[in-house]
C-alpha positions in Angstrom: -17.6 -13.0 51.9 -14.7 -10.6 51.6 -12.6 -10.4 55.0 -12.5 -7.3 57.0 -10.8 -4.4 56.1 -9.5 -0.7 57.2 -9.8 0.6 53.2 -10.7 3.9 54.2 -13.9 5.1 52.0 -11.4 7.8 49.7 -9.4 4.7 49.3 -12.3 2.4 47.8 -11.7 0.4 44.4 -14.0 3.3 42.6 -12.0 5.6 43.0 -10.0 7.0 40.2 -6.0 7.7 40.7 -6.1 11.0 38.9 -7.3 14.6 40.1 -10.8 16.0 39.0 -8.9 18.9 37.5 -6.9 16.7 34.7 -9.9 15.4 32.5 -11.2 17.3 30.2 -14.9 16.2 31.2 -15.1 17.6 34.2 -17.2 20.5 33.9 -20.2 18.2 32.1 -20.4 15.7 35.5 -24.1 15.2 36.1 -24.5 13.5 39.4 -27.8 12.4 40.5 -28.9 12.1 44.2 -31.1 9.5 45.0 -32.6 7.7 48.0 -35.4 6.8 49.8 -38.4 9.2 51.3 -36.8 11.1 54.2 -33.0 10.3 54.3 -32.2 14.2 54.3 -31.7 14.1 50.7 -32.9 17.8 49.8 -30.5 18.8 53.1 -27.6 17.5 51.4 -28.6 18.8 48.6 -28.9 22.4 50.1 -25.9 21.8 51.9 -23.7 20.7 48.9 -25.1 23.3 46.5 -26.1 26.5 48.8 -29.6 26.3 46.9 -32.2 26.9 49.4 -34.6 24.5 48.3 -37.6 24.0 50.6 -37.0 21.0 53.3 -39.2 19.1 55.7 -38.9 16.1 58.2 -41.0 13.6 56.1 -41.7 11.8 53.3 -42.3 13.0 50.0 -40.8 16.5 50.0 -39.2 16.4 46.3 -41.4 16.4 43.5 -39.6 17.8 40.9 -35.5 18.2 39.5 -33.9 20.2 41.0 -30.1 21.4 39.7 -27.5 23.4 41.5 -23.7 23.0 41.4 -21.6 21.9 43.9 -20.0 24.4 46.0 -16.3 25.0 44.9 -16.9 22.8 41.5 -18.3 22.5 38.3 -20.0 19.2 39.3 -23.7 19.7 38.6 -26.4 17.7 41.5 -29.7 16.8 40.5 -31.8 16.2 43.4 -35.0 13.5 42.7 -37.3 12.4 44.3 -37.4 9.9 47.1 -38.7 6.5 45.8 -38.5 2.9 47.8 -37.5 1.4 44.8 -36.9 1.9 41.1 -40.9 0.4 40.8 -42.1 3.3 39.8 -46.0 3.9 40.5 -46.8 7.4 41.6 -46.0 10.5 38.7 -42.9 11.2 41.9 -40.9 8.1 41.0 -42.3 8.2 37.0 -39.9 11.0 37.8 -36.7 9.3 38.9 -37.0 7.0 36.4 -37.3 8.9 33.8 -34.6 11.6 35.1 -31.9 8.2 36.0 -32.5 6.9 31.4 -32.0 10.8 30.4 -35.9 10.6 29.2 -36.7 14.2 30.3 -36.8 16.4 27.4 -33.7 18.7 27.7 -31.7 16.9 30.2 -29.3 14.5 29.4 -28.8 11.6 31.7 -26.6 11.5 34.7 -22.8 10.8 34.5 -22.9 9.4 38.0 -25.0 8.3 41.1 -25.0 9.9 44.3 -27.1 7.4 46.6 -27.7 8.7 50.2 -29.0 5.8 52.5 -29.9 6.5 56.4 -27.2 5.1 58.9 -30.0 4.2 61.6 -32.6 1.9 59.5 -29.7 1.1 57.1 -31.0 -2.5 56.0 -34.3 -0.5 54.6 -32.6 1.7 52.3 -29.9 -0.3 50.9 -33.1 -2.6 48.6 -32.8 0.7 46.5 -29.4 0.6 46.5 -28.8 -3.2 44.9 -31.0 -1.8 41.7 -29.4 1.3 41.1 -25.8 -0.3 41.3 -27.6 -2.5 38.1 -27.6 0.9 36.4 -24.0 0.7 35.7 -22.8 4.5 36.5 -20.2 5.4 38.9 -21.8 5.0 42.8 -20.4 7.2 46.0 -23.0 6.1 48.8 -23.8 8.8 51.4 -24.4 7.4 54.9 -26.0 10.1 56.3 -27.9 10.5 59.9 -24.4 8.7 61.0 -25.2 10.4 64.4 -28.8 9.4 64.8 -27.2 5.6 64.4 -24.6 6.2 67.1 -27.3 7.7 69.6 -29.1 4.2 69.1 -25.6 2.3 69.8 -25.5 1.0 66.2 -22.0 0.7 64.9 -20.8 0.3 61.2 -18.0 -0.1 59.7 -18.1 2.1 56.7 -14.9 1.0 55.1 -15.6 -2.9 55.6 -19.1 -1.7 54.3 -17.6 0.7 51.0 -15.1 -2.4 50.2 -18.0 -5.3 50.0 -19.8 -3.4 47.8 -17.0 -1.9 46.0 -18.2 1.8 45.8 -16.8 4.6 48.2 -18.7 4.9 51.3 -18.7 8.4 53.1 -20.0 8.4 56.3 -21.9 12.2 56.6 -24.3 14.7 58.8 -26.0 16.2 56.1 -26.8 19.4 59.0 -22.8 19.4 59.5 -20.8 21.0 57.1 -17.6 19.7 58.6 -18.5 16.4 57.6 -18.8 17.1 54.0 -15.6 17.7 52.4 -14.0 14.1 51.5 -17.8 13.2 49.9 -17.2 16.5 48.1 -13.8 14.9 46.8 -15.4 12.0 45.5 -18.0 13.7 43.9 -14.9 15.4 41.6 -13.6 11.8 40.9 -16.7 10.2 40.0 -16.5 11.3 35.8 -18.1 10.1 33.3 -16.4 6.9 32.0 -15.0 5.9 35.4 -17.3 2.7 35.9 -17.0 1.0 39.5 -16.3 -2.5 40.5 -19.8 -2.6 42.1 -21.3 -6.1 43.5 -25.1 -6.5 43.5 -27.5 -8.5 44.2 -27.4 -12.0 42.0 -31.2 -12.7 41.0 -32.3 -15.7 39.8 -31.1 -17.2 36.3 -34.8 -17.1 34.7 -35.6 -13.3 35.4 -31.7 -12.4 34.5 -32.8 -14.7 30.9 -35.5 -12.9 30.7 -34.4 -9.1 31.6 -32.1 -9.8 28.6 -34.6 -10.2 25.5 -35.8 -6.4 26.2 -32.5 -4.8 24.7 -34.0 -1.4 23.8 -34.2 -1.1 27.9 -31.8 1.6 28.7 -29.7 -1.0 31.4 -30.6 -4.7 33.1 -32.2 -2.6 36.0 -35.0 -0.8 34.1 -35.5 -3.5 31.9 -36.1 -5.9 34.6 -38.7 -3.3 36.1 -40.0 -3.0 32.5 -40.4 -7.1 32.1 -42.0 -6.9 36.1 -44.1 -4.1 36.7 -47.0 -4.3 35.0 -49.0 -0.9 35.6 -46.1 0.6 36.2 -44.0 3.8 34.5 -41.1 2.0 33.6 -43.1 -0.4 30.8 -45.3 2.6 29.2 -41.6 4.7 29.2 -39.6 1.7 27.2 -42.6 1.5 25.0 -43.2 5.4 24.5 -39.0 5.0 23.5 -39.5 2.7 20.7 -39.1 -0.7 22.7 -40.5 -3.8 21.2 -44.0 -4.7 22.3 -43.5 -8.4 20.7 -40.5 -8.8 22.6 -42.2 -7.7 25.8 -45.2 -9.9 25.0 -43.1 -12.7 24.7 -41.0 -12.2 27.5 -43.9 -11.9 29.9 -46.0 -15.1 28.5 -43.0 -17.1 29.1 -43.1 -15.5 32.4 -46.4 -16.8 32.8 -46.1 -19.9 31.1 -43.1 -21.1 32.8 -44.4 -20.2 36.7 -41.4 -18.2 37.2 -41.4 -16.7 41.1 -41.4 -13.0 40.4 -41.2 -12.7 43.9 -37.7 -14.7 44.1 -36.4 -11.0 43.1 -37.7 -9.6 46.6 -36.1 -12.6 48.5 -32.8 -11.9 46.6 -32.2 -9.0 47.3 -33.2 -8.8 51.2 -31.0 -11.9 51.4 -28.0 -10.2 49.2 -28.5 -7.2 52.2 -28.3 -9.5 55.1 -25.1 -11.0 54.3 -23.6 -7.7 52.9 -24.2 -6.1 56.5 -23.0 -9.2 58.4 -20.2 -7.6 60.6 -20.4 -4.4 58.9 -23.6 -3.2 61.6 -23.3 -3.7 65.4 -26.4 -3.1 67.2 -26.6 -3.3 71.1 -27.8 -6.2 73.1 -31.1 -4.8 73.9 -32.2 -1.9 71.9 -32.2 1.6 72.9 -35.5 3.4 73.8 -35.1 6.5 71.9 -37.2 9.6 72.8 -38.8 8.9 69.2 -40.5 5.8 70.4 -41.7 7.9 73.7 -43.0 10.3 72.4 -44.6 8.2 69.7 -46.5 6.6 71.9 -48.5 9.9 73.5 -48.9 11.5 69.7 -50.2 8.5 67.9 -52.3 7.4 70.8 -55.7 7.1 69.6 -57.0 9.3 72.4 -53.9 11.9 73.7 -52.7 11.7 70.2 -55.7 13.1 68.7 -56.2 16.0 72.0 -52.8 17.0 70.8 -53.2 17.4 67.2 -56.2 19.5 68.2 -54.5 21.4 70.2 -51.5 21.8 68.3 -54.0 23.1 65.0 -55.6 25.8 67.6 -52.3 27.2 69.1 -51.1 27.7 65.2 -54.2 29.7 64.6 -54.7 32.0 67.7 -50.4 32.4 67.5 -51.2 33.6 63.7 -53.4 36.8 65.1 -51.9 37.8 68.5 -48.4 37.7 67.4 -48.5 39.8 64.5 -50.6 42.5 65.1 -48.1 44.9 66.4 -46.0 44.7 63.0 -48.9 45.0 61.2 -50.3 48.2 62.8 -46.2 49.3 62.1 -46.8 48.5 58.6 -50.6 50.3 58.3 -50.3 53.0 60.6 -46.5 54.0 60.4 -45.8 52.9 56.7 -48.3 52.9 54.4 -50.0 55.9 56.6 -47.1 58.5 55.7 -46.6 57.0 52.3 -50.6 58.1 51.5 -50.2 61.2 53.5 -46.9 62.4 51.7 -48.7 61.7 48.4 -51.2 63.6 49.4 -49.5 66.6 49.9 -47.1 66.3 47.0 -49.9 66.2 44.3 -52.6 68.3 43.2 -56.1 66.9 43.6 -56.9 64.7 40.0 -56.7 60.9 38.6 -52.7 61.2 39.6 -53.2 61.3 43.1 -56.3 59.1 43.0 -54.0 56.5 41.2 -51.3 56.7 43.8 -53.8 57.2 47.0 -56.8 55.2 46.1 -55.1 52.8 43.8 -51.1 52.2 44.5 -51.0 52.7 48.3 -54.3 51.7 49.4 -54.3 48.7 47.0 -50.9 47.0 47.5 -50.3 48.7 51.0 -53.2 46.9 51.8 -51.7 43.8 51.2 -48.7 44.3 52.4 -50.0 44.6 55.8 -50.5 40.8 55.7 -47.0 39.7 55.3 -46.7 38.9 59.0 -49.5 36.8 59.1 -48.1 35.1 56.1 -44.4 34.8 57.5 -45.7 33.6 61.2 -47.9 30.9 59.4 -45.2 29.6 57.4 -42.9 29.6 60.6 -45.0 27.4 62.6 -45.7 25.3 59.5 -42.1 25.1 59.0 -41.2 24.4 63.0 -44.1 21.5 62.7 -42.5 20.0 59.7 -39.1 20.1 60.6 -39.5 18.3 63.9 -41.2 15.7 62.2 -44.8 16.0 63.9 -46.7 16.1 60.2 -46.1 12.5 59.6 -47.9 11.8 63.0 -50.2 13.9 62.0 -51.1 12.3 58.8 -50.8 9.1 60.9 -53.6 10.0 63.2 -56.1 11.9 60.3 -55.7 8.4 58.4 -59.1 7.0 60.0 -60.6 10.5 59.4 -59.1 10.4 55.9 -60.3 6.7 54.6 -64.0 8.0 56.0 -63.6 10.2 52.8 -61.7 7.6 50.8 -58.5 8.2 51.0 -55.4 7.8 52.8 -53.1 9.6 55.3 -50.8 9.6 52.0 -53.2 12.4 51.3 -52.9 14.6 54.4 -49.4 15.6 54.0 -50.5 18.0 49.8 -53.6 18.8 51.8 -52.0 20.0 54.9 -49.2 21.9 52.3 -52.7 23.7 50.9 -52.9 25.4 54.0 -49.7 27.3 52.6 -50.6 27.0 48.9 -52.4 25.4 46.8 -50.0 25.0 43.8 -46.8 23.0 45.5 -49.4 21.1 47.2 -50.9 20.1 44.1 -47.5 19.2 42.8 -47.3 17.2 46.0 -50.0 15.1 45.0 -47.5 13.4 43.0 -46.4 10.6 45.9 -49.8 9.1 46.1 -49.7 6.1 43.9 -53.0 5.5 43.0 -54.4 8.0 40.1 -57.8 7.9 41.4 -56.7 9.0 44.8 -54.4 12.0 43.8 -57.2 13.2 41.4 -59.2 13.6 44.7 -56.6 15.2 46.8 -56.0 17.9 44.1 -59.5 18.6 43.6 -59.8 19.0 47.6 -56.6 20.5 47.7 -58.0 24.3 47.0 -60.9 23.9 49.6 -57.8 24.2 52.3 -57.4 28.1 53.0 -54.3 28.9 51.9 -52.4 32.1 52.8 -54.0 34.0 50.1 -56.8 33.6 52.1 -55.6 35.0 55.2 -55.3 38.9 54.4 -59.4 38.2 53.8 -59.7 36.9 57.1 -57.8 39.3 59.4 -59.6 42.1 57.7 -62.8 40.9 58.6 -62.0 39.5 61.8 -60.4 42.5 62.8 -63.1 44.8 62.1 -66.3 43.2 62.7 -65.6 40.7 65.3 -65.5 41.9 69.0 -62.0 41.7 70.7 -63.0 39.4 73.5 -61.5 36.5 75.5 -62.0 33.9 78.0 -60.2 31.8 79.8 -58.2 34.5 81.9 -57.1 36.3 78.5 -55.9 32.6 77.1 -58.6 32.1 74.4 -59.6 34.7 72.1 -62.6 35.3 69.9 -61.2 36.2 66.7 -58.7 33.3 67.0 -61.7 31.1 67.3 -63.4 32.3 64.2 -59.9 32.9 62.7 -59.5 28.4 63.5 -63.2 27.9 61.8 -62.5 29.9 58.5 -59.5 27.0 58.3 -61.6 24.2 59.4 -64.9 25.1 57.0 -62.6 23.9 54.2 -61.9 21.0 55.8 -65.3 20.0 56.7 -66.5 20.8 53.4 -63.4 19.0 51.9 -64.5 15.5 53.5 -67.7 15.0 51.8 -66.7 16.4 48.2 -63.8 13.4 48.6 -66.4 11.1 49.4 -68.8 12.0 46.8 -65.9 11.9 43.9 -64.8 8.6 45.6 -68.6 7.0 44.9 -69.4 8.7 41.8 -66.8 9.5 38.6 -63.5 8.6 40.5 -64.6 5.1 42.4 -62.5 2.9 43.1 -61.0 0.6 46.2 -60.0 1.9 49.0 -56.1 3.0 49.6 -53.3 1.2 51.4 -51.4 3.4 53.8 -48.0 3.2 55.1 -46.2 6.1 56.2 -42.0 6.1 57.6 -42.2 8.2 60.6 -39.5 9.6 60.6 -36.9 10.7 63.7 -37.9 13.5 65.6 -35.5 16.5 65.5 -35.2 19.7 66.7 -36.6 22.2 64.2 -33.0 24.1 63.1 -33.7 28.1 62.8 -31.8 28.8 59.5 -34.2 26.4 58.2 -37.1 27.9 59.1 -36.2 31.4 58.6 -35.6 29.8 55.1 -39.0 29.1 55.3 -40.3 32.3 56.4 -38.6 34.1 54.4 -39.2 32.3 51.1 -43.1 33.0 51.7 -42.5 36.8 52.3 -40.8 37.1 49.4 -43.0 35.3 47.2 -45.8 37.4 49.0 -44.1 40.5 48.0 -43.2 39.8 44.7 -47.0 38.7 44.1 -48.2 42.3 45.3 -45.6 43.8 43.5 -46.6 42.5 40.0 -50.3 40.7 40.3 -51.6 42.4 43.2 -49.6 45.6 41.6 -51.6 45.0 38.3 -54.9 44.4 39.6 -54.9 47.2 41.9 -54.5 49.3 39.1 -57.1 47.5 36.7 -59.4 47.7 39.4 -58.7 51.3 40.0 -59.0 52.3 36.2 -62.1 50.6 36.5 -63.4 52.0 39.6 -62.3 55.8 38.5 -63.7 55.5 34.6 -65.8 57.0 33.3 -66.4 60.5 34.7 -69.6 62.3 33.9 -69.7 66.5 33.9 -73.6 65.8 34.2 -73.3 63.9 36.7 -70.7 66.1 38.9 -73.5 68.6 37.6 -75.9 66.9 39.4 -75.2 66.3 42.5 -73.6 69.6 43.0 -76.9 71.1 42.8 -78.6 68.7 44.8 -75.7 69.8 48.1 -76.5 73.3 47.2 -80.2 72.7 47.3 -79.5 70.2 50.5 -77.0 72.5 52.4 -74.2 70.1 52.3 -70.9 71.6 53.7 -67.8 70.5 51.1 -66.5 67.6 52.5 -70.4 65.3 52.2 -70.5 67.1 48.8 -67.2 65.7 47.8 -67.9 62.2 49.4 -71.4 62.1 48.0 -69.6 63.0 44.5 -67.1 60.3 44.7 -70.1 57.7 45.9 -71.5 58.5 42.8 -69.0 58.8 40.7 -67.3 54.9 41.9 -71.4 54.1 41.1 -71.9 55.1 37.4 -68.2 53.5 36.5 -67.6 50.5 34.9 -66.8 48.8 38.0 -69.9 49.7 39.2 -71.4 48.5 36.5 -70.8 45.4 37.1 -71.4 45.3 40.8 -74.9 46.9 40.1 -75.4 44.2 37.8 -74.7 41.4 40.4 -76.6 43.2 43.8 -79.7 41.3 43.0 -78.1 37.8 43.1 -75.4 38.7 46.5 -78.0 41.5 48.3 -79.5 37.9 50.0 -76.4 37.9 51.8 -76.3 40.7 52.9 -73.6 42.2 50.3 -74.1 45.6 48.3 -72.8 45.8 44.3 -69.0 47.5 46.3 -68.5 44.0 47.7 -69.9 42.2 44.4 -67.5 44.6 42.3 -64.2 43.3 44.9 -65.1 39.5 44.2 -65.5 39.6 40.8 -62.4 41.9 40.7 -60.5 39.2 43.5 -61.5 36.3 40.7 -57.1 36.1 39.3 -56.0 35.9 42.9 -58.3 36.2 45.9 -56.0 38.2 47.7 -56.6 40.9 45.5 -60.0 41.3 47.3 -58.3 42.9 49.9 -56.9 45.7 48.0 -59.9 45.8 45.5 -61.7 46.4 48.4 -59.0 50.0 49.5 -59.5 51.1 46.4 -63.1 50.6 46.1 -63.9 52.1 49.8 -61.1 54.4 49.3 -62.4 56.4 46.5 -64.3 59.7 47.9 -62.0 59.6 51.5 -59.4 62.1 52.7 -55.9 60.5 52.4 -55.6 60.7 56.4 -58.4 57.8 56.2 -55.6 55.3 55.5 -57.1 52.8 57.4 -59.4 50.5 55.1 -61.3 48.9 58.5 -62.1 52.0 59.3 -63.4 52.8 55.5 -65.5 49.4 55.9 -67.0 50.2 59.3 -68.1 53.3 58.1 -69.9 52.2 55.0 -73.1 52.2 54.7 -76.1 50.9 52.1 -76.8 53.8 49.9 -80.5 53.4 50.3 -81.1 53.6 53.9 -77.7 54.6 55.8 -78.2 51.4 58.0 -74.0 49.8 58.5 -72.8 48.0 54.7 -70.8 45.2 56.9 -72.5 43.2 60.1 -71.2 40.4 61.6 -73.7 38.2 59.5 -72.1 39.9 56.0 -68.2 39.8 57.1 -68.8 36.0 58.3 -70.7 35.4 54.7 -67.9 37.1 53.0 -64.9 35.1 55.0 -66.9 31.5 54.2 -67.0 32.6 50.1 -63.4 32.9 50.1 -62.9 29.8 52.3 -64.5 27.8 49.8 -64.1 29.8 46.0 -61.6 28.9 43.6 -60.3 32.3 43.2 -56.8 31.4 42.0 -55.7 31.1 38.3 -52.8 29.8 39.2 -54.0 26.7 40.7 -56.6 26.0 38.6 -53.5 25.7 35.7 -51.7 23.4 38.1 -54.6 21.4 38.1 -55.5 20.9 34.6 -51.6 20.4 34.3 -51.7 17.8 36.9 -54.9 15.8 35.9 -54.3 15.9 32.1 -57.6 17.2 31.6 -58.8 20.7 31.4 -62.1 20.0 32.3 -61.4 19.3 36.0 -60.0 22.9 36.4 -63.4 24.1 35.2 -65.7 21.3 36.8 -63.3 22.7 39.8 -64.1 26.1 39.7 -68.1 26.3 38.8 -68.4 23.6 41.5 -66.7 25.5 43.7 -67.9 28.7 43.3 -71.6 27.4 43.5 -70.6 25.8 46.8 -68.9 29.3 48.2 -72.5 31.1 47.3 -74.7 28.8 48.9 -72.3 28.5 52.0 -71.9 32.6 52.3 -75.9 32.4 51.6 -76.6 29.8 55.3 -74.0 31.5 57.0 -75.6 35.1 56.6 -79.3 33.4 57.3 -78.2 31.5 60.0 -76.4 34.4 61.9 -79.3 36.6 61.5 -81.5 34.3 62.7 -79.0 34.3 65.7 -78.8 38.0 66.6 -75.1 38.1 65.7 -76.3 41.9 64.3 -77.1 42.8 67.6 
């Protein structure tokens, strides 16, 4: 073993003797960051680049490349995904792999390695570390979380450390800028062409032999995965490249033949890291009780552990609709109020106005009314995530999950649904085991995601009494605001089990989860968060809810009759009607006889069961791109035939009625029936791609959405019975 040494990490045998600026291949560096799960590799990421890509306290966060250019260079970072080891099983690490041999189409591979390992469970991380220095490209090792290390009273010595394994070492707090500069300085060095003096592992002669009849393997790493791991992505990737399948036959029956301990790898490389750290880390004589551990011990607790995540879920939800409402009656009365009313005044009576009122305003305003709901969700999701509570979370639902199945590996997309559906389907990728993520992203869209939200507050807000218990502390529409979430879940639970029996059987999962260190949630990072999901919002009601709002309203104004205006003009002279029920009765039938009506009509018979008139029919089938769009289908359906001074679309579905016997349109029954379709409908184009894209197989999007579209109608259908038969009508 090399003796001890005060090479500082700038100083390290890797690094070149000449300035970034002087070669001429500068501005084509590549630099890929890898590392394990949860070593704040996206945070360095975001804090190298300025790219605000979305971050969370645990595992599995990076699904996907990312690129962005280093602040103050022209050094390009990739940022991959976080894999234990180059054995790549899950689509995730298929991913790294295939991004580390240049195999995805467009990208060339990386010039050099940035590795990022965490300074307080350093031994863990570096058994990725001896297979990527097999690679052969230039390595600078991040030790990040340095600070976390020091609070535990575990010292390293980062030069001894950088000069054993001859690559720079920069100890870093990826949350502290000032830290960042001399890794930024080796970043420039490390070109393409400037290979380091690295020193791995040294595995045993017969697997080295054997690595070495695969040379169509892009370097002795991969093809040692490729010779080893069966069922793995490396194998199917060398083949897919042109690799020889006699040579890989061969190499494996000799393999076989010859007894070789593929498991001798494993020992040599946990042995290479003990010695390599042997008076590099210091820990303390008896280890330090962290507040991790402490407060581990209440949130995992079978009993407390499971109160709290209970408790946790039912704060989130009651927060979500007495926390916003004052910006949302800002946004309906103050905003979109005076918008509709100076339209109003500005333009003649005719299908200009109408399209602005009826379709533009009422439509998108109508949306738009929902961004605080959506923000504060994404807040508290963010806050959550960021302290590192989900991974407890998915730690305690584990027994829940494997009822279904599954794993707590599966929690973690599923709980991302509650957001969206589509990252969370991307998510999917970290589970292993196809069976299992095929499961979790058909369950995925049964989680009510924020699309859903504008459906709920609309109906909670206008049909269910403002009441609350508990001294003011509990309200009722919170309540039924926390079961339009849960209904997906409890619905979720036995479609997992069913798949799990039937077309997607298999053995149950293994589970194991790094729980991470428990931090304080950082603001910018949430705001990031919030943020992010307005603007996404925003942009959706400026383009598809923009769009569809006008579709619908086309649709809802076309085609306009003379007879019919005829009509019932003579039946309010004959009647007596005043001009305002003669222009309402007009526009009632008017919105009846168009082709949106049409339609509606042509459904009543199959959704009057529950309670729902052709109007509401119409706004579903309209809603069917993106269920959000129910909400302003709805403002322009209910806002056709209504003074522009009835801005207010709860008041407009309060005051509808059935047009046969004048009896209230909405009930308690019929706005509970209407919240439980869209809890459980696939409403959502978008994620029904993504899951077509995901699975490889187009007909799981449709087995997807018939399924769950049959299962939304029969669930609207027992809910309207069964509150009925309750007397929640009054």
């Amino acid at each position: 073993m090399p003796s001890r040494s005060t090479l500082h990490p700038s100083d390290a045998p890797s690094a070149p003797s000449h300035h970034h600026a002087t070669n001429p291949r500068a501005a084509a560096a590549r630099i890929a960051l890898v590392g394990n799960p949860n070593t704040g590799k996206t945070t360095l990421f975001n804090a190298l680049t300025g790219f605000r890509r979305h971050v969370a306290n645990y595992p599995g966060v990076t699904v996907e490349v990312a690129h962005g250019t280093i602040t103050g260079t022209s050094v390009e970072l990739l940022d991959l995904p976080g894999s234990y080891s180059l054995a790549a099983n899950s689509p995730d690490e298929a991913v790294l792999l295939d991004a580390l041999c240049g195999r995805i189409p467009g990208q060339p591979p990386p010039d050099a390695i940035l590795a990022i390992v965490d300074a307080s469970v350093l031994p863990r991380n570096l058994y990725l570390l001896s297979q990527v220095l097999e690679i052969g490209l230039p390595v600078v090792i991040a030790l990040n979380m340095i600070d976390v290390a020091q609070s535990r009273g575990v010292a390293i010595d980062a030069p001894e450390l950088s000069h054993r394994l001859g690559v720079p070492v920069v100890p870093v707090v990826a949350t502290d800028p000032r830290t960042l500069p001399p890794l930024i300085d080796l970043l420039r060095a490390a070109l393409p062409g400037q290979r380091t003096a690295a020193s791995g592992p040294e595995l045993p002669a017969d697997l080295t032999r054997l690595r070495a009849a695969l040379p169509a393997a892009p370097n002795p790493a991969i093809a040692l995965r490729v010779l080893l791991d069966r069922d793995g992505a490396a194998p199917r990737a060398y083949l897919a490249a042109g690799g020889s399948r006699a040579a890989l036959d061969a190499a494996r029956r000799q393999l076989d033949d010859q007894h070789i301990d593929v498991a001798a790898e494993v020992r040599a490389r946990y042995a290479w890291i003990g010695r390599l750290l042997d008076g590099v880390v210091t820990r303390p004589p008896q280890p330090v009780t962290t507040w991790t551990a402490r407060l581990d011990w209440l949130l995992t607790h079978r009993v407390w552990g499971a109160l709290v995540l209970a408790l946790v879920l039912f704060v989130l939800f009651q927060s979500i609709f007495r926390w916003s409402q004052p910006l949302m009656d800002f946004i309906s009365d103050r905003l979109m109020g005076s918008l509709a009313a100076l339209a109003t005044v500005a333009l003649p009576e005719g299908a200009v106005r109408s399209l602005l009122v009826d379709g533009l305003i009422a439509g998108v305003g109508g949306v738009l009314v929902f961004l605080p709901q959506i923000m504060i969700l994404f807040g508290l999701i963010a806050i959550l995530e960021d302290s590192g509570y989900i991974a407890r979370a998915a730690f305690m639902v584990d027994r829940i999950m494997r009822a279904a199945g599954l794993s707590g590996r599966s929690f973690i997309p599923l709980l991302s649904s509650f957001a969206c559906a589509v990252p969370a389907i991307m998510g999917a990728r970290v589970i292993a085991d196809r069976r299992d993520r095929i499961v979790t992203i058909l369950i995925a869209p049964f989680m009510s995601c924020s699309a859903r939200l504008p459906v709920y507050v609309l109906m909670t807000s206008a049909f269910i009494p403002d009441r609350y218990f508990l001294g003011g502390w509990i309200g009722l529409r919170g309540l039924v605001m926390m079961g339009m979430y849960l209904i997906g879940v409890v619905v979720a639970i036995p479609v997992a089990w069913l798949l799990k029996k039937t077309v997607l059987a298999g053995p149950p999962p293994g589970f194991v989860l790094e729980l991470p260190t428990y931090k304080l949630p950082r603001l910018r990072a949430v705001w990031q968060r919030m943020s992010h999901a307005g603007a996404h919002f925003i942009s959706r009601a400026g383009t598809v809810i923009l769009a569809v709002s006008i579709a619908v309203w086309a649709l809802a104004y076309f085609p306009r009759s003379a007879t019919t205006e005829q009509r019932v003009r003579a039946t309010a002279v004959a009647a007596g009607w005043d001009e305002s029920r003669t222009d309402a009765a007009l526009q009632a039938e008017f919105a009846r006889h168009s082709f949106l009506g049409r339609i509606g009509r042509a459904l009543e018979p199959a959704i009057r069961p529950i309670g729902w008139d052709w109007r509401i029919g119409a706004a579903i089938v309209a809603s069917f791109p993106a269920r959000e769009v129910v909400v302003s289908s709805l403002g322009t359906i209910f806002s056709l035939g209504h003074d522009a001074d009835e801005a207010d679309l709860r008041g407009a579905l309060a005051a509808a009625t059935w047009s046969d016997s004048g009896r209230p349109l909405f009930t308690v029954s019929s706005a509970l029936a209407l919240m439980v379709f869209f809890a459980l409908c696939a409403q959502c184009a978008s994620t029904l791609v993504m899951i077509g894209r995901e699975t490889g197989n187009w007909l799981w999007p449709v087995a997807s959405f018939s399924f769950m579209t049959a299962v939304a109608y029969v669930a609207a259908l027992l809910t309207a019975v069964i509150a009925r038969g309750l007397g929640c009508d009054g």
